[in-house]
C-alpha positions, 0 to 999 in steps of 0.5 A: 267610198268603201265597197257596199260589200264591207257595209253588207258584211258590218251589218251581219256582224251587228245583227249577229251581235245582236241576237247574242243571248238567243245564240247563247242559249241555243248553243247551251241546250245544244251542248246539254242535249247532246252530251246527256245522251251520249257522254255515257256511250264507250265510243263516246270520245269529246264533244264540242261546239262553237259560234262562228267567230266574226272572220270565219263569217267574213270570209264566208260572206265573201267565198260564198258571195252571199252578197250577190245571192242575199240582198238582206243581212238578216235574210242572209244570216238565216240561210247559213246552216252553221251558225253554231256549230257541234262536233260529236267526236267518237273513237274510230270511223265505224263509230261514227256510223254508230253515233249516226244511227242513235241520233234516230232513237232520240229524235223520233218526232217528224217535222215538215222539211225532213226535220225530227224533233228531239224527245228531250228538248223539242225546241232541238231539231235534226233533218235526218232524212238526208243521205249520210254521211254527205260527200264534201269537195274534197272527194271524202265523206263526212257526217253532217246533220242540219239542225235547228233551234226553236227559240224566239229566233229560228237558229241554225246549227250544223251537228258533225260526227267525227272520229279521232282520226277525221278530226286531225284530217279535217284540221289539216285539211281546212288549213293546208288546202280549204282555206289557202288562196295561194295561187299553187301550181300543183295543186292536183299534186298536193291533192294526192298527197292529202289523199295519200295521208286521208288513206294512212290515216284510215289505216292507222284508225283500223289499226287502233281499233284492232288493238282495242277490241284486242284489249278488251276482248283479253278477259273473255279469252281464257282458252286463247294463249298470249301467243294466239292472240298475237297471231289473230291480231297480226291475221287480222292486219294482214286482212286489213292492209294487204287483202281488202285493199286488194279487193277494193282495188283489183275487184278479185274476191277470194277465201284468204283466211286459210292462207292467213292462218298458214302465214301467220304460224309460220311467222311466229313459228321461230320465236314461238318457244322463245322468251315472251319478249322475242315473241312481242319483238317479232310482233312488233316487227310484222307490225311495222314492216305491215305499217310500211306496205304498198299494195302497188309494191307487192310483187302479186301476180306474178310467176315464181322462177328461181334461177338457179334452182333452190337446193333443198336439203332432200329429194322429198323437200324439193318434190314439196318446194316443186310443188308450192311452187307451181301452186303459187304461179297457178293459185291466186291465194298461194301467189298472193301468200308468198308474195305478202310473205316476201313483203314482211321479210324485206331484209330475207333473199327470198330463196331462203325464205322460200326454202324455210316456208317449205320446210316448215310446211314440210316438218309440220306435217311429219311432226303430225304424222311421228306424233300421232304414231306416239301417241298411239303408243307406236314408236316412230323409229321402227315405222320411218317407212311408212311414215315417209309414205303417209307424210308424202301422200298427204301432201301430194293430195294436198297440192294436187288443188291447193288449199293452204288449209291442209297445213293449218293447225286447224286443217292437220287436227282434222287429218289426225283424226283420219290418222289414227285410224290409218295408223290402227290399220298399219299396225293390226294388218301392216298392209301399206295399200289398206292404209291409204284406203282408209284415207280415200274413204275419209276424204273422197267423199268431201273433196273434189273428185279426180284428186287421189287419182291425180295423187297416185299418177303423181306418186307413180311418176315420182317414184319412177323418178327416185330411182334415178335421183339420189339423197342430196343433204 
């Protein structure tokens, strides 16, 4: 005599079949309503819908014992939420919290049992007021919105709201784990893993969608150079997959943004005056360096010792490398800019790309400082002096409380303007004192008080050591 459960399951099947037609029928309004009001939207990718195939609701049957818990097929059949099921799939997953929201301006009509009723077909109902998006067994969130359809036979229907990337999660989710009763010794392990590839598979969404707003945002930025597009769009990945994965982590909060512009400058400072195609190399080879970090792997936090010391090529550059060094094993945002930077240059000995990061911060600041003494129509080669002295004293202030901003574009712009006037000064009176006058005024008053009295203790003990140093080229 066969189980009363196989007899419990053909009976549901039948009852299923029977109510064909009304199944249909919700099943098409659903498919109409849903599509009309969001197959126009731009984050608007597929829908779909399904009635559950006779297996899937066997196995329900049986998983969810529902044997036990309903006593009558049909009471049964009416307590399962997906009878028909719908899948709204848009781009990315902030899109999804889009599509969650809109659902509300069409479903505006309240119900009893937190259901709303749509303003299209008030035979279609939703409960929104459920908290979304609904944690599942898996440990992740998803959007899954009750609903309901008022024909001759109340039906239930499960609405899902998913981006491209959750599709192809849940997918191999419910086939690799959900539905496998394999007895599996290391299921804990197997579950990192799907955690492990659910976290690649977020960063790969944030990356899609960085190159979308990337493309769509090219025809508005006609004063943006290909080039400083690249850069943004390299920043805004460094954003993405070395520091809020750093602040979710460790829970350290601070300003990164400087030390993104100064990083990524630098990055594509040595392709910059290439061709097209050795700038679109170089950013394709951040990229996939970036796409292979492990934030657990970034050397951040720890001190910066190189053993033997790094050979600069002057006494002035080894004063600079001295201190970005010590600002590194002290600063948070510079320890963690040099660590990222060690990260996208794996295949560099990292005192080679540390001795190159100074430089170029060194060689950008004289370069402001001769260029702003051209364009003030004075010849760089008869004030190397006083070039020097403006060049060193600036970065002394700088890294007395180091902000990489001083050595931005944005931050050396700002020093130009305090520049002219130091230069306009030199060159009426020649006095070195009155030009570093008009600096503490330009900057004493919006910066942290002590610092150009640290910078002069600091220029003092500097130049007592030159005496005893020579030139080492």
């Amino acid at each position: 005599m066969k189980l009363q459960l196989f007899s419990y399951i053909d009976q549901v099947i039948e009852y299923k079949e029977s109510l064909r037609f009304e199944l249909e029928e919700a099943q098409k309004a659903i498919d109409d309503l849903f599509t009309s009001i969001f197959s126009s939207r731009d984050w608007f990718v597929n829908y779909s819908s399904r009635i559950k195939e006779d297996d899937s609701l066997k196995e329900k049957i049986i998983r969810q014992d529902y044997f036990r818990r309903y006593r009558e097929p049909q009471a049964m059949f009416h307590q399962l939420s997906d009878i028909i099921g719908s899948r709204i799939e848009c781009r990315f997953i902030n899109d999804e919290e889009v599509a969650y929201q809109a659902l509300f301006k069409h479903f505006p009509y309240p119900n009893n049992g937190g259901f709303y009723r749509s303003d299209r077909d008030p035979r279609i109902e939703l409960r929104l007021g459920d908290d979304q998006p609904k944690q599942q067994k898996n440990g992740f969130s998803s959007y899954r919105i009750d609903g309901r359809f008022l024909g001759r036979t109340v039906l239930n229907f499960e609405l899902q709201i998913k981006s491209i990337v959750n599709v192809f999660w849940n997918e191999i989710d419910h086939k690799i784990l959900y539905k496998n009763y394999n007895y599996v010794v290391t299921e804990a392990f197997v579950r990192q893993i799907m955690a492990s590839i659910k976290g690649d598979l977020e960063l790969i969404d944030r990356q899609l969608q960085m190159v979308y707003e990337h493309l769509t945002s090219l025809d508005q930025a006609g004063s943006w150079s290909p080039n400083q597009q690249l850069e943004s769009f390299i920043g805004r990945t460094i954003q993405d997959i070395y520091v809020m994965p750093l602040r979710e982590s460790s829970n350290l909060f601070f300003d990164f943004r400087a030390s993104t512009d100064l990083l990524t400058e630098f990055l594509f400072t040595r392709v910059k005056y290439e061709s097209k195609e050795g700038m679109a190399s170089e950013f394709i080879r951040i990229l996939e360096e970036a796409s292979r970090a492990k934030l657990d792997e970034v050397r951040f936090g720890y001190t910066l010792d190189f053993d033997p010391p790094i050979d600069y090529h002057s006494d002035i550059t080894r004063e600079m490398g001295d201190l970005i060094n010590k600002a590194v094993n002290e600063n948070l945002a510079w320890n963690f800019m040099v660590a990222i930077l060690f990260d996208l240059n794996p295949d560099q000995k990292q005192r080679e790309i540390f001795r190159t990061f100074v430089d170029y911060i060194y060689f950008r600041i004289i370069h402001c400082v001769r260029s702003t003494f051209e364009e003030e129509g004075a010849s760089p080669a008869d004030h190397e002096g006083i070039i020097d002295e403006i060049s060193m004293f600036y970065i002394r202030y700088s890294m007395v409380y180091p902000d990489a901003i001083y050595f931005t574009l944005e931050g050396l712009e700002d020093f130009k303007k305090v520049l002219r006037h130091m230069i306009d000064v030199w060159l009426t009176q020649g006095d070195s004192e009155a030009v570093f006058q008009v600096f503490t005024e330009a900057y004493a008053s919006q910066e942290i008080e002590g610092r150009l009295g640290e910078v002069e203790d600091l220029q003092a003990h500097q130049e007592k050591g030159g005496r005893d140093h020579g030139h080492n080229d």
